[in-house]
N, C-alpha and C positions, 0 to 999 in steps of 0.2 A: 504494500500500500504506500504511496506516494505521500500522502496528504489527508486526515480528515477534514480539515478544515471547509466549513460550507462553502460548496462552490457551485457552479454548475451541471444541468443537466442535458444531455443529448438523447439518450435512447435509454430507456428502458421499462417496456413496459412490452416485453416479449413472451412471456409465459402469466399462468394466472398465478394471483400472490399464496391463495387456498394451496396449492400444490408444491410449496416450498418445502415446508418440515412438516413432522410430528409433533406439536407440540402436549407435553405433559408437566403439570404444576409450574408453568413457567418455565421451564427449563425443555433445551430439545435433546432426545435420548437420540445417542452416538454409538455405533459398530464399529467393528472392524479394523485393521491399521493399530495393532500396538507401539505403545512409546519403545525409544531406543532403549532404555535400558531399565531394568528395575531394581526392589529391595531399600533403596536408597530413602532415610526419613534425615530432614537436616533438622537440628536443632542448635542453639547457642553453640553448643561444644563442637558441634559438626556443622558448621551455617554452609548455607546456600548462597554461592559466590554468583552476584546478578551485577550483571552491569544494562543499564537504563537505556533508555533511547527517545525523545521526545523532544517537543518543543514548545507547544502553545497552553496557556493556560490551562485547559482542559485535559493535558495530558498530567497536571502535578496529581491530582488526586491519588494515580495510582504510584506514583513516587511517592505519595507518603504511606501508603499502604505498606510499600516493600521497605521502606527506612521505620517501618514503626513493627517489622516483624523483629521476631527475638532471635528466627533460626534465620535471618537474609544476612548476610554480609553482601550492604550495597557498594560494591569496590569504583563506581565511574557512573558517571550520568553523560552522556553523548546528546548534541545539543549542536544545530549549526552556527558559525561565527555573529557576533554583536553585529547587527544592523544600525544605520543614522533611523532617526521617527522623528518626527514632527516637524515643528516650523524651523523650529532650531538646529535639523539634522545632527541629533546628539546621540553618541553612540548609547543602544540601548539593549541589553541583554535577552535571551528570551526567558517568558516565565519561569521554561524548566531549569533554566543554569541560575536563576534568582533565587529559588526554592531553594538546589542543590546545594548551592552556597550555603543557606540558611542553616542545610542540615547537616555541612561541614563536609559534603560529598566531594571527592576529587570531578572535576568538569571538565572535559574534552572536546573541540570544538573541530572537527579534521572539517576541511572544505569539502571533502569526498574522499568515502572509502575506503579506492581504489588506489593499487600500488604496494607495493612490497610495504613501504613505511608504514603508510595507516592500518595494514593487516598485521603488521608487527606489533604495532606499538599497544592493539587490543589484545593479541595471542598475549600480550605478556601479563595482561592481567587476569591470565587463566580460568576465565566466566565459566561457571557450569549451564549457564542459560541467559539470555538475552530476552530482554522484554522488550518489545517494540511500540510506543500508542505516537503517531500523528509525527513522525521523526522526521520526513520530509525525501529521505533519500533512499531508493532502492539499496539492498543490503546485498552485494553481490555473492556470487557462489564459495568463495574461498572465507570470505565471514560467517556466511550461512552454516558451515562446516567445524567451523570452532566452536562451539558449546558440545556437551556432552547431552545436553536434553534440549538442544537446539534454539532458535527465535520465536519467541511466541509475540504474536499482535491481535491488540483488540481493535475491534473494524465496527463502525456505529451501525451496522445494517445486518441482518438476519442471512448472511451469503448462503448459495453464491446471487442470492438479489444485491444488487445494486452496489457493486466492484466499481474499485477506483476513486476517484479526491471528491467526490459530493454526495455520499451518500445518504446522508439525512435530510437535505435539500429533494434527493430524488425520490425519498419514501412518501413526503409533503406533497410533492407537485404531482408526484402518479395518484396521490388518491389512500394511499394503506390503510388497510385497519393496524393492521400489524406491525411493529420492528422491532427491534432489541439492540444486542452487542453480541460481537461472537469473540470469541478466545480460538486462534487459529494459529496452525506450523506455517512459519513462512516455508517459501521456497523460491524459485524465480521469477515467477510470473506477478503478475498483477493482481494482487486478493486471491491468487488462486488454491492457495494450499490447504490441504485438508484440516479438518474445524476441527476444534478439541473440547470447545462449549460452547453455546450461548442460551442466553436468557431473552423472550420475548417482553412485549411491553407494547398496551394499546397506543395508539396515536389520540392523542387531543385534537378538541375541537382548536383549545387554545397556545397545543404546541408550535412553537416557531422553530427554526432552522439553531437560533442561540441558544435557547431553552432547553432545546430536545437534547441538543448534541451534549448541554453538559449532565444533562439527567444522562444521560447515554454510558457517557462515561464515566462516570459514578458508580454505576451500575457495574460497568467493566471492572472498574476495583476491588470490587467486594467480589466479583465472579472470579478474577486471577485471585487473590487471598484463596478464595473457597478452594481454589480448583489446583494451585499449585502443589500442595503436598502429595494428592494424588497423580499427579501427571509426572514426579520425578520419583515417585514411589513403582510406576509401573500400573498402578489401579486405575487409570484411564485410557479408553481408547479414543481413536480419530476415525473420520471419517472423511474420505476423498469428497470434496464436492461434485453434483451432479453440473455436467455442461452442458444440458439440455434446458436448465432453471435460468442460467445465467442472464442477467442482465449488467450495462454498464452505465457507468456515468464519466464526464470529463469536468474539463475545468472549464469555468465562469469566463463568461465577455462580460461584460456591463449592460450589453445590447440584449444581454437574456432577460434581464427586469425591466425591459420597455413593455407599455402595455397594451395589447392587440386587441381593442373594445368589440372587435367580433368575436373573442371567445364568449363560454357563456362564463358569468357570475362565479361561478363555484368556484372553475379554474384560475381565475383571476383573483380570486381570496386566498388561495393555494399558493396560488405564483407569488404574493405576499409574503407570506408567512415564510417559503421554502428561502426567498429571499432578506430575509431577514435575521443578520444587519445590512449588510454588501451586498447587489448593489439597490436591493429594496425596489417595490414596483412604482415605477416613475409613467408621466408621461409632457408631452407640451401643451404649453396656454399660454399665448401671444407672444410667441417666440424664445418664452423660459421653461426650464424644467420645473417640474413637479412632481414631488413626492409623495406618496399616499401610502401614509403610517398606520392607520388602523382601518381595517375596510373589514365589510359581511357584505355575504349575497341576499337578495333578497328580492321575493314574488313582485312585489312593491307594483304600481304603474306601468306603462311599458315607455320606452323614451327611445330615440336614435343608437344605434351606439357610437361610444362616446360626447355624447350630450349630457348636460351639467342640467340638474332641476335640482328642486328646493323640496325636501318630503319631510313630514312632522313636523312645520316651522321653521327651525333652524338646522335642520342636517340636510345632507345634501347627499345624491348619489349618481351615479352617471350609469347611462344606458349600456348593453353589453349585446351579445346574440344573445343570449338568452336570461333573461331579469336583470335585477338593477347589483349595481356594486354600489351599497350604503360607506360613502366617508365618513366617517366622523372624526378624524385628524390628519394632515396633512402641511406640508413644507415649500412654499415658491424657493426656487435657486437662489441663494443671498440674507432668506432670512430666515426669522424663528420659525417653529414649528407653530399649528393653532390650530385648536378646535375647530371645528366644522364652523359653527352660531360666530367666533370670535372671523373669521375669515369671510363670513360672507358681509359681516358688517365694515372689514378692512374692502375687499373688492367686490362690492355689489352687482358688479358687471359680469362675476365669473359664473353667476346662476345664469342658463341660456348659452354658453359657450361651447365651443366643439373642441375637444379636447385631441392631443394625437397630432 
C-alpha cells in the first residue's frame, strides 16, 4: 500500500460488496496459508523486536499500541524526511517521527528503501517483524524478506475491495454499507497480499473520509494488539485474497470534487463527505469557486440542475438529476465559511443562480 491517506477514486465498483467476506461477530474468519514460523510467545524477557513504518497522524495510534506493549521492543520508527508547510515553509516533521521522539524511539528517515545502504542499515536492527500503516513507500523484495514473521499493514478497506491510496474515500463514494480494517502480509504488489485479519464496521450516514479513516485506524490498533501474539505464535492463519473481488482506487486530482449537478442528490452528498477534507465538493458562481461544506439530499421541489432556490426560509439547495442537494454551509474563494441564512443575506443574488 502506497498511501492511506484520503485521496481519490477511479474504478471500483466491479463486483457486488454482499460477496466480499464472511463476516462473523465483526471479525472475518480466515483459512489457509500458515505463518512462517511458530511456538514463539515474546514477552518482557523475550520482546518482540518491531521496527515501525508510518507517517501521518492516523498512523500514531498504532505506534502507541506497540511502544505501550511490555513484550514489543520498539527498536526504529521509519518515517519519510521533514517537509517545509505553510506560509513560512518551515521545516516540519511528520506526526509519526513527532510521537517517536516523544516516546524516545530511534527515527529513521531513508528517502527510499532501495540500495544496498538503506537495506543494511535496517538488517542491522534485526526486526522480527515490521508493521506497516500509511508509510508512503513501497517496501521492496529484499526488505520484505528480513523479518522472521515478515511486514504486516493495516489497509482502511475490507480487501481485496478497494486497493490502493483512497480507500475510504472509495467505500463513501460507491455507496457501502460495509468497511473495516484489514491486518495483511505485505508482498509486492499493490494491497495484494494475503489478509491475516480484519474487522468490519457499518458506514454512517454521518461518516466523512476524516472521520472514518481515523475511526478506521483505531480500530486497526486494537486488531494488531489482539492479533499479534497469535500470528508470531503460529495460531493464525492467512488467506490469499480473491482476484475476482478486486477492486481499485488511485490518487486524487482536485478536478474529482468538482461538482457534476446532473448527478443525482445522493451521489453528490457522497462525493462530499468521500471528499472531505481535500479537495471537498466545490463548484462556480460568477466566476469564483465555491465550496459546499455540509450538504443532504433531498425529495424537496424539483429545480434545474445546478440552480440555486431558497427552501424552508433561509436554507438553500440546488437542483441535481435527481432531487435537491440541501446546503446549509458553504465557503466563496477568499473568504469565511457561513451558514446557509448568514450567506444568502451577504449575497442575495446567489438565490436564482446557475451554479457550475
Amino acid at each position: 500500500m502506497l498511501n492511506c491517506v484520503p485521496l481519490a477514486i477511479t474504478s471500483f465498483l466491479k463486483v457486488p460488496h454482499e460477496r466480499l467476506a464472511l463476516i462473523y461477530n465483526q471479525e472475518i474468519l480466515l483459512s489457509t496459508h500458515p505463518a512462517r514460523e511458530s511456538g514463539y510467545t515474546f514477552t518482557p524477557d523475550n520482546p518482540l523486536r518491531v521496527v515501525f513504518m508510518g507517517t501521518p497522524q492516523f498512523a500514531v495510534p498504532t505506534l502507541d499500541v506497540l511502544a505501550g506493549d511490555p513484550g514489543v521492543a520498539l527498536v526504529a520508527a521509519y518515517t519519510p524526511p521533514d517537509r517545509r508547510s505553510g506560509r513560512g515553509r518551515v521545516m516540519e516533521p511528520s506526526p509519526v517521527k513527532a510521537r517517536a521522539e516523544e516516546l524516545r524511539v530511534p527515527v529513521f528517515q531513508p528517502r527510499r528503501l532501495r540500495g544496498e545502504g538503506a537495506v543494511a542499515e535496517l538488517a542491522a536492527l534485526d526486526p522480527d517483524i515490521i508493521v506497516v500503516v500509511a508509510y508512503g513507500l513501497l517496501l521492496p523484495a529484499d526488505v520484505l524478506q528480513l523479518p522472521r514473521y515478515g511486514c504486516l499493514n493495516l489497509h482502511p478497506s475490507l480487501l481485496p475491495r478497494h486497493r490502493g491510496p483512497s480507500p475510504v474515500p472509495g467505500a463513501i463514494l460507491a455507496g457501502d454499507a460495509t468497511t473495516g480494517i484489514t491486518l495483511m502480509l505485505l508482498d509486492e504488489g499493490m494491497d495484494t497480499g494475503p489478509v491475516i485479519a480484519q474487522r468490519s464496521r457499518e458506514l454512517r450516514s454521518d461518516d466523512n473520509a476524516d472521520t472514518l479513516t481515523d475511526a478506521l485506524f483505531r480500530e486497526g490498533a486494537s486488531l494488531l494488539h489482539d492479533t499479534l501474539p497469535k500470528w508470531v505464535s503460529g495460531r493464525m492463519e492467512v488467506r490469499p485474497q480473491d482476484e475476482a473481488l478486486a477492486t481499485y482506487t488511485s490518487k486524487m486530482d482536485r478536478t474529482d470534487g468538482v461538482a457534476d449537478w446532473g448527478q443525482p442528490a445522493e451521489f453528490l452528498w457522497r462525493q462530499q463527505r468521500a471528499y472531505t477534507p481535500w479537495p471537498g465538493l466545490h463548484t462556480a458562481w460568477n466566476g469564483k469557486g465555491i465550496k459546499l461544506l455540509d450538504v443532504a439530499p433531498s425529495s424537496g421541489p424539483a429545480a434545474e440542475p445546478g440552480a440555486v432556490i431558497r427552501v424552508d426560509g433561509d436554507m438553500l439547495a440546488v437542483g441535481t438529476g435527481d432531487g435537491l442537494l440541501v446546503v446549509s454551509r458553504l465557503q466563496l474563494a477568499g473568504k469565511q465559511a457561513a451558514n446557509a441564512s448568514d450567506f444568502i443575506h451577504g449575497y442575495p443574488d446567489f438565490v436564482g443562480a446557475r451554479l457550475g
